[in-house]
Structures are given as structure tokens and as C-alpha cells.
N, C-alpha and C positions, 0 to 999 in steps of 0.2 A: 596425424592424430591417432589413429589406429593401431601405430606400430608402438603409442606408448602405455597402452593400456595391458597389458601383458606382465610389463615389469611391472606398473602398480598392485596389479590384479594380485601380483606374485607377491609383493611386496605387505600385501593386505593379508593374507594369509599367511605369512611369515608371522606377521606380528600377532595375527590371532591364534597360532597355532602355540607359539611364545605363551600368550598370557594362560591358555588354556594351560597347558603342561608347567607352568607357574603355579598353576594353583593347586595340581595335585602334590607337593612338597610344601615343607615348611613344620612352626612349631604349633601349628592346629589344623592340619589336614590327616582327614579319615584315609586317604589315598598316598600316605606315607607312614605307614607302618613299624610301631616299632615296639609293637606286645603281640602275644600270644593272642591276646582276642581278635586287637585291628588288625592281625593280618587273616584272620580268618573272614570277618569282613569283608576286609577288600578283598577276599578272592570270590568272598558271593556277589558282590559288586562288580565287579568285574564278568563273572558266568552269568549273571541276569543280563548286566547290558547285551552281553554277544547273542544273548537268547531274544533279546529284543530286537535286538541290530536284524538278527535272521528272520523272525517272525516280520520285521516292517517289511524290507525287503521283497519275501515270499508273495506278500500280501500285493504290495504296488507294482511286482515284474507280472505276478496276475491282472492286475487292474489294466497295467499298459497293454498286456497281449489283447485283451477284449476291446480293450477303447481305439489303442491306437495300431497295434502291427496286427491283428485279423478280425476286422470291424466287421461282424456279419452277424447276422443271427441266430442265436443261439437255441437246440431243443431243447424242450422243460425238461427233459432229463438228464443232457449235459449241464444245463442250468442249473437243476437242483443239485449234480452231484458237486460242482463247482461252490456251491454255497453251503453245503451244508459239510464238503469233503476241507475245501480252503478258510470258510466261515467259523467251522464248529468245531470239527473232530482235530483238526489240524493246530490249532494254537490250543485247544484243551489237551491234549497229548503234551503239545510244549512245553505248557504253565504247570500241569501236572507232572512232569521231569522236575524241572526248574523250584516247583514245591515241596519235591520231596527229596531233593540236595540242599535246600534251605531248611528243614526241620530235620535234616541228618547231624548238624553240625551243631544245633542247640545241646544236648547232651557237655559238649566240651566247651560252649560255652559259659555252662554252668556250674564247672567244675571246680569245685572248694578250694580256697587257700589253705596251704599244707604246714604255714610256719609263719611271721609273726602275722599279727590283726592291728589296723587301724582303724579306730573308731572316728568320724569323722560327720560334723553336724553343723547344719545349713544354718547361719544365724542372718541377722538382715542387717549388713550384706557383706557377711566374710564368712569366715571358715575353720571352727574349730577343730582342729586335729589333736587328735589322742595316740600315741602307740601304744599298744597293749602289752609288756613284755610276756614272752610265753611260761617263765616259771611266773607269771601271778604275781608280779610286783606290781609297785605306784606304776599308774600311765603317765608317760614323756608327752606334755603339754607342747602343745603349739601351736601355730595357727596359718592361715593364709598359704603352706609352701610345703606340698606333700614331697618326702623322701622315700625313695624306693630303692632297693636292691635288686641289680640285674641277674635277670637268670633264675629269679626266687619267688615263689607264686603267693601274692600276700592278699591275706583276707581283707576287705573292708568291708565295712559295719556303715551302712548308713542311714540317718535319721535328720530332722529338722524341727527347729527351734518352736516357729508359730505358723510359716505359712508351707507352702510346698515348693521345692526347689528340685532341681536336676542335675543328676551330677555327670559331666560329660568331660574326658582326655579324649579328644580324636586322634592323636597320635596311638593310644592305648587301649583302646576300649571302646564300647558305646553307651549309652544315655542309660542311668537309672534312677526312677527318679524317689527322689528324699519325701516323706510323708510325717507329718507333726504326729505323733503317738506309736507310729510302725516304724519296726527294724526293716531294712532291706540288705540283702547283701549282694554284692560281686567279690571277682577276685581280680586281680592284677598279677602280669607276668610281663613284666619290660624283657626285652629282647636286643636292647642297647643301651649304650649310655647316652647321656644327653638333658637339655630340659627342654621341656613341653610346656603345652597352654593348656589352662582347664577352663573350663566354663558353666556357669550357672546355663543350664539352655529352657526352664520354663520361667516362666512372667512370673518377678516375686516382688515387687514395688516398683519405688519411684528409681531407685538406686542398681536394680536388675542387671542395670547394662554394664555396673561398675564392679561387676562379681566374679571376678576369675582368681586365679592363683596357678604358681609357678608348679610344673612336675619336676625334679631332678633324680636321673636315676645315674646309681651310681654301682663301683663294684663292690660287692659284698664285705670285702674289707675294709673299705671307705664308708661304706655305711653303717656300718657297728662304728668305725673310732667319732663318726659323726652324732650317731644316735648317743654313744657314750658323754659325749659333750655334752647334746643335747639334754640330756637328762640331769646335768650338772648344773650348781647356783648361778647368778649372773659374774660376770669379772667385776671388779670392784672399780668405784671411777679414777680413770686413769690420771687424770690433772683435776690440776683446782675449777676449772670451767664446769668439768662432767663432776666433779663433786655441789657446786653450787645448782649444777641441773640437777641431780636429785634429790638439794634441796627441796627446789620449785617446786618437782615433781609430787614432794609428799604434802607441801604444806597445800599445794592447790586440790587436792584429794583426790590426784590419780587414783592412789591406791584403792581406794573403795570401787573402780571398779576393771584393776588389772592388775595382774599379778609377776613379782619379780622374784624370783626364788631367791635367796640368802638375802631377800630385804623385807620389811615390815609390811609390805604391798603382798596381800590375798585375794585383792577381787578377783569374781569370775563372771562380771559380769560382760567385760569385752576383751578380747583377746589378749593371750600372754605375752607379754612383754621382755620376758627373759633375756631370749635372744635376738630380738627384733632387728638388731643393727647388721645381722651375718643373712639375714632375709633379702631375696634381689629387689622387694618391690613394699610399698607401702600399701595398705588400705585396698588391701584383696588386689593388687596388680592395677590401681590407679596409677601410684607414683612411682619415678624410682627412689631406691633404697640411698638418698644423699641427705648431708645436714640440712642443707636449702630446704628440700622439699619436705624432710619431718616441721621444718619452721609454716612453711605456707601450709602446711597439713592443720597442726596444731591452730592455726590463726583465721585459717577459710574452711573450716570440717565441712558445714553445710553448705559451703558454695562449692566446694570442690564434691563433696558427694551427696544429695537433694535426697532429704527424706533419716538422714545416721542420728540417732539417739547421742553421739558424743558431743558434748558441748565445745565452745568453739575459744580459745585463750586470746584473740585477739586485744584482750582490757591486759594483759602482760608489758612492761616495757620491752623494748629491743633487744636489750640486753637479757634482761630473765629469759624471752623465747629464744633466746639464740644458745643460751647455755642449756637451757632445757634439750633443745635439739642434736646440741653436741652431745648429752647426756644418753638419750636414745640410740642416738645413732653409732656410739660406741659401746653399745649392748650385745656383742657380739658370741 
């Protein structure tokens, strides 16, 4: 019995050591790095743990010497110097290091976007995104699926609709949070390509948990011929199916509250619509971006997200929602 506890024991640690170094990767881990700021982060994250790791350490190889390897009694003078040398001055010295390499590095954390600005605002529960072009043209609407330029340090502007929200890439950044009447900024600097997860990270309703959106950063050439796009009317519908969807579309009075550039649809009051279909995810990254789910999207809004102001088409035939959805989902 004895001789197989070992492999388990081994085995146990195997896998926890696994899920642990698991967690530090991926497309929403602060300890995978791939901007200018997260890695600044994670190296103070990394120098506090080893400041902690030392400090516990110091602390317990003191406790065992007195407790257990030279149990005797101590003078009040070795005593005092012991508590107040190992107690006070010793971890205050440490935290005091350890404090003043954490407010060394705010300066460049705060360092201003040098080239385009995205304006970007908390709504309940998606996410208006604006780019700002730098000669002072119309801002390229969008929503739900920030674009970024690798290598290129971009301003964001953020702000929120009615309640207060946070705006958090742990791949890129950390939390800042969005305030209803206040500008806040950060900047971003991706340091790879890739997409990333965003996240709403304070309590902003019923819908809170259904609040994220895609990062995609891309190379600086690829992001202008995208933004270029972006900034262009919708394509026109390609067959009779996506033509009778936006029918549907107008006669059910989408447009009063979402906006399709080269079509009759101006609302602003829920997200643009333009190019919806070339977005990976539906409904702030509840769903994914397929005809299916724009259909169950459109037919269960409030079942699928509890608390959304959009009303829900289920009273549609089969047929109208299914052409309505090819209609979206080849808004590309």
C-alpha cells in the first residue's frame, strides 16, 4: 500500500501543477502578455509574489527556529530585537522596495496614445466603439469588436451610457473603469497579433456577465485596409433571401433603432449594424457569429440575455426570421 502512494502523490501534483500553468495562458489571462502595459504588469506581479514568497518564508524559517530546532528561552532583548528586527523593520524595508518599484512604473503606464483614438462607450450590455480618424473626419462606427494595430500605441477614450462599467483586456492592459458623465483615458500598445477577450469587470445589471467583446490585433497594414472597409457602406444583399431580409428588417422598424450605412436605417440607439456579419460573435460575445444563432438571437433576445431593451421577433414566421438572419449575417 505504501509503495503506491508516491506515484499518486506524483501524479496529483502533475495535474495540479498542469491546471495551475493552464491558467496563466490563454485569450483572458493577465499572466500572458501581449501589450505594452500587461507585460509591465505581469513583471510587477511576478516581483511582488517573489517579495512575498521571501518575506513568508523569512518569517516561518524564524518561527520553526524558535518553536522547533532551539526551543529555549529567549532574553527580552533577543526577544525584542527578534520582533521588532523580523516583525517591523524587516518586511517594512521589503514592502517599502517593493512600493517604490510599483509607483516607478505608473509614469509609463500612463503614457498617452500617440496615433489613432477610439472612442468607446459602456452601453447595457455591449459596446459602442467609435474610431476617431486623426485628420478629424466622420468616426468609423462599430460596436461589440475592438481593432487594433500591432506595434502602434492607440488612445482610448472612455466613457458610459447610464451606469458605471469597467473596461478590462487582460491580455493587454488593466481595469479602467467607464463613469456615466466622465471621460477616462488609457492607451493601448499590442505587442502581437492575435484576438483577445475583453470584459466588463464591475456589476452593471442583470446582463453583466453577458458583457465582453473580441480584441483583434492586427498588422498595421491589415488594419488600415480593414478600418478602410470598415468605414465603408454595407454590401448590398447578395440573393433574393438577404434581399427579402432587409425587407423584414425595415418594415419591422429595426432601423429606428440601428444603423446600416448605404441603407435608410440611422438609429443610434443600439448598435451598428453595418457590418455585423464579419464580427466573430453576437450580442457583446454571447453568441457565435452564424445564421442559426442571429435566428435564435432575434426570437429569444430576453431569454438569451435577461434585462436587453431589444425586443424579441419571435411573432415572425419561419421563414421571415430565417431570411432576416441570412440578411444580417451576410453584412459583412
Amino acid at each position: 500500500m505504501t509503495e503506491g502512494r508516491p506515484p499518486r502523490c506524483s501524479s496529483m501534483a502533475a495535474v495540479g501543477a498542469t491546471a495551475i500553468l493552464a491558467g496563466c495562458a490563454g485569450q483572458q489571462s493577465a499572466l500572458d502578455p501581449a501589450g505594452r502595459e500587461a507585460l509591465v504588469l505581469a513583471d510587477l506581479f511576478w516581483v511582488l509574489l517573489c517579495g512575498a514568497i521571501v518575506l513568508w518564508l523569512l518569517v516561518n524559517a524564524l518561527f520553526l527556529y524558535v518553536t522547533r530546532i532551539n526551543p529555549r528561552p529567549l532574553s527580552r532583548r533577543l526577544a525584542e530585537t527578534l520582533i521588532i528586527g523580523g516583525g517591523v523593520v524587516f518586511p517594512t524595508v521589503l514592502l517599502g522596495i517593493l512600493l517604490g518599484y510599483a509607483l516607478s512604473i505608473m509614469p509609463e503606464q500612463r503614457a498617452a496614445g500617440t496615433g489613432l483614438t477610439v472612442r468607446i462607450t459602456g452601453e447595457q450590455w455591449w459596446w459602442r466603439i467609435e474610431y476617431l480618424p486623426e485628420d478629424g473626419g466622420a468616426p468609423v462606427v462599430s460596436a461589440n469588436e475592438l481593432r487594433l494595430p500591432k506595434g502602434q500605441r492607440t488612445e482610448i477614450e472612455l466613457a458610459a451610457a447610464r451606469v458605471i462599467h469597467s473596461f478590462w483586456i487582460p491580455n493587454l492592459a488593466g481595469k479602467m473603469d467607464m463613469i456615466p458623465g466622465r471621460a477616462t483615458r488609457m492607451a493601448l500598445e499590442p505587442t502581437r497579433t492575435g484576438t483577445f477577450r475583453g470584459q466588463c469587470a464591475e456589476f452593471c445589471g442583470m446582463s453583466h456577465a453577458l458583457m465582453a467583446f473580441q480584441v483583434v490585433v492586427q498588422e498595421p497594414a491589415d488594419f488600415a485596409v480593414w478600418l478602410a472597409r470598415e468605414g465603408g457602406p454595407a454590401v448590398r444583399p447578395a440573393d433574393d433571401r438577404a434581399a427579402r431580409g432587409q425587407d423584414v428588417f425595415m418594415a419591422e422598424g429595426c432601423a429606428a433603432c440601428h444603423a446600416i450605412r448605404g441603407t435608410p436605417a440611422k438609429g443610434t440607439v443600439g448598435p451598428d449594424l453595418t457590418h455585423v456579419g464579419g464580427r466573430a460573435t453576437l450580442a457583446a460575445g454571447t453568441l457565435p457569429n452564424t445564421e442559426q444563432a442571429f435566428a435564435e438571437w432575434l426570437a429569444e433576445t430576453d431569454q438569451i440575455k435577461p434585462g436587453v431593451t431589444m425586443p424579441t421577433y419571435h411573432h415572425l414566421d419561419p421563414t421571415a426570421l430565417a431570411d432576416l438572419a441570412h440578411y444580417l449575417n451576410g453584412l459583412h
